[in-house]
C-alpha positions as CSV (number, residue, x, y, z in Angstrom):
1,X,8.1,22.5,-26.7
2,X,10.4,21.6,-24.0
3,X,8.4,20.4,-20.8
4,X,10.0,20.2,-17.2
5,X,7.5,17.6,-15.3
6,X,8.7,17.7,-10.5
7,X,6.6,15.9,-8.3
8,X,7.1,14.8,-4.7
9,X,11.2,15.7,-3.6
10,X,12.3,19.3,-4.3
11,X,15.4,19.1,-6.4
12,X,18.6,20.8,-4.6
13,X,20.1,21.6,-8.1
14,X,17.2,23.9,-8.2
15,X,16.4,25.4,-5.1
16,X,19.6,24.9,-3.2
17,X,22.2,25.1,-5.9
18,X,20.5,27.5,-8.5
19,X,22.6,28.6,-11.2
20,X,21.4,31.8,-13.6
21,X,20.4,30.1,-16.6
22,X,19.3,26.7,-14.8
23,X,16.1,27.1,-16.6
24,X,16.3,28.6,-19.7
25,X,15.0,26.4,-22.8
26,X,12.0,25.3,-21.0
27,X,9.0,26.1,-22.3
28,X,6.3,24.7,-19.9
29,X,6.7,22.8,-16.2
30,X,3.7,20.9,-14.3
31,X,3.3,20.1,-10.7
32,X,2.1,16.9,-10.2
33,X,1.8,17.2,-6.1
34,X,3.8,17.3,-2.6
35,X,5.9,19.9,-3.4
36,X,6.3,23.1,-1.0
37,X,4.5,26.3,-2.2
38,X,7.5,28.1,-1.6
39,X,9.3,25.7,-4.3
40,X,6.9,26.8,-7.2
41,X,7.1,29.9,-6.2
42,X,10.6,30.1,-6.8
43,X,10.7,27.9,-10.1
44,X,7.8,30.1,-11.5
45,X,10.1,33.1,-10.5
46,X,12.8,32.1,-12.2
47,X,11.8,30.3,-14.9
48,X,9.4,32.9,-16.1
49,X,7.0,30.1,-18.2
50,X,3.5,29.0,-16.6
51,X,4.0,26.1,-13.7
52,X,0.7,24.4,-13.8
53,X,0.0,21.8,-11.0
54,X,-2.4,19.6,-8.8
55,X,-2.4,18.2,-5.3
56,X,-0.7,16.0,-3.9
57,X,-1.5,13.8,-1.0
58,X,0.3,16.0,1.5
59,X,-0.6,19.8,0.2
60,X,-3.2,20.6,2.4
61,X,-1.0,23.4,2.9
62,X,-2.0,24.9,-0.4
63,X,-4.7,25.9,1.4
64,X,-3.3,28.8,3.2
65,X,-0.3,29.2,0.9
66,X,-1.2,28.9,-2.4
67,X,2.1,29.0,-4.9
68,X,3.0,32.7,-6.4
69,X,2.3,33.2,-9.7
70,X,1.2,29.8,-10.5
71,X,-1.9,27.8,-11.8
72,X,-4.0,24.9,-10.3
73,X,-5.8,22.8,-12.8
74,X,-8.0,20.7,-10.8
75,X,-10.5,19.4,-12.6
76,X,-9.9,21.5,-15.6
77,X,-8.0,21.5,-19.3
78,X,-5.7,24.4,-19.0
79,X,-4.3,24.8,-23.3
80,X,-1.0,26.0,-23.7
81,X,0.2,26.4,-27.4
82,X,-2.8,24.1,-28.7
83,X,-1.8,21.5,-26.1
84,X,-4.8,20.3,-24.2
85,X,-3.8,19.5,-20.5
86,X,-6.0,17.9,-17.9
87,X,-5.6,17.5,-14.3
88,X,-6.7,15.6,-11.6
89,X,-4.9,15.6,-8.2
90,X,-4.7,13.4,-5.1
91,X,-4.2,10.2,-3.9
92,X,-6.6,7.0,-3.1
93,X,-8.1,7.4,0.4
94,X,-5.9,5.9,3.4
95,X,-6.4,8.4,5.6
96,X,-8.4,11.4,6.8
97,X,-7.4,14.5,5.2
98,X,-7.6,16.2,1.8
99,X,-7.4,15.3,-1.4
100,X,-7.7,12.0,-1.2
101,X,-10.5,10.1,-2.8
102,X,-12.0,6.5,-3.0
103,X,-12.2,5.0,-6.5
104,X,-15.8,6.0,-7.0
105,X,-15.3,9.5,-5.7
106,X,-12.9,10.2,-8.4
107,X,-14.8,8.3,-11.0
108,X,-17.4,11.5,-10.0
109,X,-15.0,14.2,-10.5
110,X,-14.1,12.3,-14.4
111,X,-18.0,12.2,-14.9
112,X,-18.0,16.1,-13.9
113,X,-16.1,16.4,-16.8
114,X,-17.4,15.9,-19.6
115,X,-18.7,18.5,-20.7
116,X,-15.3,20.5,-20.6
117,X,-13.5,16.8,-22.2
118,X,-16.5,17.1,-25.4
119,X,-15.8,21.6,-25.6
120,X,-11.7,20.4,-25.9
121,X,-12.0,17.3,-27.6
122,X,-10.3,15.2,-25.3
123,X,-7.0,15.5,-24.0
124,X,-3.1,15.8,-25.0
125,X,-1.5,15.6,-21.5
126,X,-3.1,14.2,-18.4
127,X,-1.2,14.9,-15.1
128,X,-2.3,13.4,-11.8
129,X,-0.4,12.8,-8.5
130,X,-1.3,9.1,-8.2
131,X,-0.9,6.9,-10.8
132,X,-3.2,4.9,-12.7
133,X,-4.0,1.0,-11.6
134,X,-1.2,-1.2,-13.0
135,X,0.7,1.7,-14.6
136,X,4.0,2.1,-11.8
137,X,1.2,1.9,-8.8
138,X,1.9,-0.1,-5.3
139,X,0.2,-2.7,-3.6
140,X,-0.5,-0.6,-0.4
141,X,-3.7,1.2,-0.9
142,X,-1.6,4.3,-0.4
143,X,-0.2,3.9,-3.7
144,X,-2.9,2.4,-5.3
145,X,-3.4,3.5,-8.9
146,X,-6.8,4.6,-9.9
147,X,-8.8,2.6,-12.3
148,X,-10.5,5.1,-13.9
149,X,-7.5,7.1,-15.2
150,X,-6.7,3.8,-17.3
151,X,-10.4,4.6,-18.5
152,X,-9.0,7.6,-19.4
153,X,-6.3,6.9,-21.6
154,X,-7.9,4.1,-23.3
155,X,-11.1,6.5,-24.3
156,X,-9.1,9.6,-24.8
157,X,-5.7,8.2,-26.3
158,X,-3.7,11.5,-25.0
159,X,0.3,11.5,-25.8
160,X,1.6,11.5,-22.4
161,X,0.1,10.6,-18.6
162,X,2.6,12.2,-16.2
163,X,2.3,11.2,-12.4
164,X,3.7,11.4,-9.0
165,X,3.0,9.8,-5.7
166,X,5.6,6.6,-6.6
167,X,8.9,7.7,-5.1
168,X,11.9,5.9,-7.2
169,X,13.9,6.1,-4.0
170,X,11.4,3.6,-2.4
171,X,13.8,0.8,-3.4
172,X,11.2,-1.1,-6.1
173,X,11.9,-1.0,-9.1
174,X,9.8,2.0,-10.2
175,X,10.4,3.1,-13.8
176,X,10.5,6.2,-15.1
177,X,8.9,5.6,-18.7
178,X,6.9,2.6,-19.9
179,X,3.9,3.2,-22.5
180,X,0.3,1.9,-22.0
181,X,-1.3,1.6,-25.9
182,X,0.1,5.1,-27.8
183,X,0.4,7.0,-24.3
184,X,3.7,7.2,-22.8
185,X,3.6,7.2,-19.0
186,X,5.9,9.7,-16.9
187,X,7.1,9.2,-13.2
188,X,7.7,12.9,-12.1
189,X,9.2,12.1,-9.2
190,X,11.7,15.2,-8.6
191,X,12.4,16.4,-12.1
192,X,12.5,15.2,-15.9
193,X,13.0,17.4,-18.6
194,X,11.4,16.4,-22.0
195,X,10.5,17.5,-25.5
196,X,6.9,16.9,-26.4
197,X,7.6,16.2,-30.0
198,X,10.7,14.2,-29.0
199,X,9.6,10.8,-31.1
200,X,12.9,9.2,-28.9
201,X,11.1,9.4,-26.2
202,X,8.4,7.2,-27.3
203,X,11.2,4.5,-28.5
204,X,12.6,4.2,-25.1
205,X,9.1,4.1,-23.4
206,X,8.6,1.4,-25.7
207,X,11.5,-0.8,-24.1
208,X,10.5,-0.4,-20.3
209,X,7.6,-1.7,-18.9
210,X,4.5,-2.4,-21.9
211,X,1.2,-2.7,-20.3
């Protein structure tokens, strides 16, 4: 199963630049946040596979235009093709606004979960717009990861942890892959195209940042 992961900066080879066929071979794309409506819209239109996705920080937009065609797992395990996938949007609180949460507040929408996580038995794919703490997070409380997501992955054990929220552009040095224990961790930011079976994958993981 080939998986398209976008998060944050709308890619102009998509939207600006698109070219029949641009899509074809993908079998599944998530949202992991602060992307316009109007973008998922179009790459749900022209892709023709489900685009699932959360919230970002910035999508209080959402509100009044939802994307076309599309589906919002919040706080649910959406299974595509025996592939369990959970999301949890938004970022740590900085500001007023929506979806954003303190660290207890979204350690109460994990406990909410549970009895969904025991009917599913776990978790293959958990996509969030922040990352997790110490897994490609900032210093800023902005981009502050959230502790319990590493709860997650070290109870649950899923094969991937895709995130947004952690531009590349910012001029850190951000990585793209590293692995925490058997998970391999996934900066969405714009696009990456994977395979989920793709056992390279893991092997290059492996060489960037271990935590």
């Amino acid at each position: 199963m080939t998986i398209m992961v976008m998060s944050d900066t709308e890619s102009a080879a998509i939207w600006d630049h698109y070219q029949p066929g641009k899509l074809a071979g993908i079998d599944l794309i998530l949202s992991c946040g602060d992307l316009s409506p109007h973008y998922l819209s179009f790459v749900e239109t022209f892709s023709n596979v489900p685009v699932l996705y959360v919230h970002g920080n910035h999508d209080e937009k959402y509100a009044a235009t939802p994307p076309d065609g599309c589906f919002c797992i919040e706080d649910d395990i959406y299974v595509h093709n025996g592939v369990r996938i959970l999301g949890l949007g938004g970022s740590m609180r900085y500001r007023p606004g929506a979806h954003q949460y303190t660290e207890w507040e979204m350690r109460r929408r994990v406990r909410k979960l549970w009895w969904k996580l025991k009917r599913h038995g776990g978790f293959d794919i958990l996509i969030t717009h922040a990352p997790a703490m110490g897994l490609h997070d900032g210093d800023d409380l902005c981009h502050r990861g959230f502790d319990v997501f590493r709860t997650l992955l070290e109870q649950y054990h899923p094969k991937y942890f895709i995130h947004g929220h952690v531009h590349m552009n910012y001029g850190q040095r951000t990585p793209r892959l590293s692995m925490t224990g058997d998970t391999v961790v996934i900066n969405a930011y714009r696009t990456f195209v994977f395979d989920y079976e793709d056992a390279a994958l893991t092997e290059r993981a492996s060489l960037c940042c271990v935590n």
